[in-house]
C-alpha positions in Angstrom: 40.3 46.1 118.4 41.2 48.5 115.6 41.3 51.7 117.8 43.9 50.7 120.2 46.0 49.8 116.9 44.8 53.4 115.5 45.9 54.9 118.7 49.8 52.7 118.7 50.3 54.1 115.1 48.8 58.0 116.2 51.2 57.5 119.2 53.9 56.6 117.0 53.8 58.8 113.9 53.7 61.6 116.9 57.0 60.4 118.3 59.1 60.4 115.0 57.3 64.0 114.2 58.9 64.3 117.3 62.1 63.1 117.0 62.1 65.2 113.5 61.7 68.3 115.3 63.8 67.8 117.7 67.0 66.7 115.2 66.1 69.7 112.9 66.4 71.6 116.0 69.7 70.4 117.2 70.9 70.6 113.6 70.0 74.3 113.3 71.5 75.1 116.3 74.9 73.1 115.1 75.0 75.2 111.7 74.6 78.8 113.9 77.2 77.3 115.9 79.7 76.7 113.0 78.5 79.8 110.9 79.3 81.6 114.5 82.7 80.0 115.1 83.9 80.6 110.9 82.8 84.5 111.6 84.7 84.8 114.5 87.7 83.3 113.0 87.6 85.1 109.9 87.3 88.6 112.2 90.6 87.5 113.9 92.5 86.5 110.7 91.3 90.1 108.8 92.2 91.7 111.7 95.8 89.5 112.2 96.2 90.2 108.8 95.7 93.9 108.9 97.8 94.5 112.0 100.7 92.6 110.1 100.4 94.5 107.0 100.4 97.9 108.9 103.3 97.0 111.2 105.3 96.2 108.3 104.4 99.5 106.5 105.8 101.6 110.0 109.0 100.1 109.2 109.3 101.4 106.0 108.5 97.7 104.3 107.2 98.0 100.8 104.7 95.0 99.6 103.3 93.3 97.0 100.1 91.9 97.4 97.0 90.0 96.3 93.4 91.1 97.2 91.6 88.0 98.4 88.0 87.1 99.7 84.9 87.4 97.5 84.2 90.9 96.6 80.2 91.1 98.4 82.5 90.2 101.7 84.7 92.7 100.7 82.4 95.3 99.9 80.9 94.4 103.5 84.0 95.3 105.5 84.6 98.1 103.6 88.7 97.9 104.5 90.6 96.5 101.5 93.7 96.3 103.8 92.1 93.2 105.6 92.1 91.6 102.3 95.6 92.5 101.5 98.1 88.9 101.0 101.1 89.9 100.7 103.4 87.9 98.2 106.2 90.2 98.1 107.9 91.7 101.3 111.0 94.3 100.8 112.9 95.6 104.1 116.2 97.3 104.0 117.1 99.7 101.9 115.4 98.9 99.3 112.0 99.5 101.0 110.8 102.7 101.0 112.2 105.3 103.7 115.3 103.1 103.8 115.2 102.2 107.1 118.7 100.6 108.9 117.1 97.3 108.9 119.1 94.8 111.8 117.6 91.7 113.8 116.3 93.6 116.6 113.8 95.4 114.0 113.2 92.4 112.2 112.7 90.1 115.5 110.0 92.6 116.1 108.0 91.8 112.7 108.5 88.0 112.9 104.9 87.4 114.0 103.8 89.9 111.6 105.4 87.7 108.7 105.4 84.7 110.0 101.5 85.1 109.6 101.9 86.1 105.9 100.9 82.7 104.5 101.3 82.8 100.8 105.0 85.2 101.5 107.2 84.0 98.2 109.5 86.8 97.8 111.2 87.8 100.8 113.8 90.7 100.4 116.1 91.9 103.0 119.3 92.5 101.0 121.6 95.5 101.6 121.0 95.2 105.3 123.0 94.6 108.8 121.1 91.5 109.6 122.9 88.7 110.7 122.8 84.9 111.4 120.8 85.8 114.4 117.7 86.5 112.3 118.4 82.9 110.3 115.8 81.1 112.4 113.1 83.5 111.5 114.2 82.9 107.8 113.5 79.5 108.0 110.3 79.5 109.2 108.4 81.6 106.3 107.7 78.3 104.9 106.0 79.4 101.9 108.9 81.6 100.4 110.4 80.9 96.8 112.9 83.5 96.2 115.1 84.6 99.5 117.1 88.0 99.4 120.3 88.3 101.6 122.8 89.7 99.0 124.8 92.1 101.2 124.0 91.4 104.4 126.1 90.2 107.1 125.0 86.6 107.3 127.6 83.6 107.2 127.6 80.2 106.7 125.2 79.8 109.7 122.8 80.8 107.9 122.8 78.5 105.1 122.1 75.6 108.0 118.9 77.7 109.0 117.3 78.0 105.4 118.2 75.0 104.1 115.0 73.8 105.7 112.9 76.5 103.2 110.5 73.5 101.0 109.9 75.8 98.4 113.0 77.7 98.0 113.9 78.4 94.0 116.0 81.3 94.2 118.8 82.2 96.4 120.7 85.6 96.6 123.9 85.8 99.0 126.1 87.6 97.0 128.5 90.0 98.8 127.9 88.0 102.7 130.5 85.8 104.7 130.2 82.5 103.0 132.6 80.1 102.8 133.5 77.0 101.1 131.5 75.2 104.8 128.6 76.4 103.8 128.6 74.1 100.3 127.4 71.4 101.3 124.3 72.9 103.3 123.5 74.7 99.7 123.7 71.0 98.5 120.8 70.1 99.8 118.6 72.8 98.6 117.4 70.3 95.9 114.4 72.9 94.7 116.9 75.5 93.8 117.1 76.8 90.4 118.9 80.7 90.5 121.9 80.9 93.2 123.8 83.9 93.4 127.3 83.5 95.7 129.5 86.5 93.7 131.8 88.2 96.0 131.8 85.1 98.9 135.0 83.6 99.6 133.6 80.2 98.0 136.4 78.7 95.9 136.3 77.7 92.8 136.7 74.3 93.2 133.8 74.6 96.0 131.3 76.3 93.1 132.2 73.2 90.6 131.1 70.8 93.3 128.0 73.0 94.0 127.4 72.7 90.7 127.6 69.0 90.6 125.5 68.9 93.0 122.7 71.1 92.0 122.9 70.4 87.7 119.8 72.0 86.7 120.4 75.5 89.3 121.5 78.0 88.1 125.2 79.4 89.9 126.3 82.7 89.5 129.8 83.3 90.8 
């Protein structure tokens, strides 16, 4: 009697070793799998990131930037640029080369920055963009401080970025604005430095902006 039972509990351990193996298998192959997939994906975003960096560099766009990824990954690669996350993008003339930034040039970097994901300072002041490039604006979601002093945007544009969620400061002096466009600035609730000198805001339209927005700072 006891070696049928012997043989059930032989046949049994055999099929959980079994079983074992065959999980510790399948779970191997699941964590090549993901190690596969996150390599692949990190390729593509070094090389997205990059190609962005360098096209913004052939239009004269200077940058400031972080280095990021651990330094043996780094040191892998050997190409810092991949690394490079840019927090600070200047076109216009105040990038280097001053190039005659307009929309048509800056419609052909919108992929290129709309990839930039930690973007905080964009700068495009003394430029000839215009409303038509307000819908890229808007969608560099991570920028804090937005440059348009001198450009040739109007109250348009104020519609477009009001959407920014992190926008803190504000430069539009010298542009088309008008007393329209106050109470789209309104509704910037995160902004704490706005600069509207040399709009045709009116006075009384900067004391209600000012109402509005009690602890930003308005320079007019």
């Amino acid at each position: 009697m006891n070696e049928p039972i012997a043989a059930q509990q032989a046949n049994a351990s055999s099929r959980r070793r079994s079983h074992w193996l065959r999980f510790g298998i399948s779970l191997l192959f699941l964590v090549i799998a993901v190690v596969a997939v996150t390599l692949v994906l990190t390729k593509k975003r070094l090389h997205d990131r990059k190609a962005a960096v360098a096209s913004i560099h052939e239009a004269g766009g200077t940058m400031g930037v972080s280095i990021a990824g651990p330094e043996w990954l780094r040191k892998l690669i050997g190409d810092d640029e991949c690394f490079y996350e840019p927090r600070r993008v200047s076109l216009g003339p105040t990038a280097k080369g001053n190039p005659h930034l307009d929309d048509a040039i800056l419609a052909s970097l919108s992929e290129a920055l709309k990839s930039l994901r930690d973007l905080q300072v964009f700068d495009i002041r003394r430029s000839a963009v215009t409303d038509k490039s307000a819908p890229l604006c808007a969608q560099l979601t991570s920028v804090t401080h937005l440059r348009l002093s001198d450009t040739q945007v109007t109250d348009a544009t104020i519609r477009h970025i009001k959407q920014l969620p992190n926008l803190q400061s504000l430069l539009l002096a010298n542009t088309h604005l008008t007393d329209n466009c106050v109470s789209d600035l309104a509704e910037i609730a995160t902004l704490t430095s706005l600069d509207i000198r040399g709009t045709q805001i009116s006075a009384d339209a900067v004391k209600q902006l000012k109402e509005s927005l009690p602890t930003c700072n308005i320079s007019n």
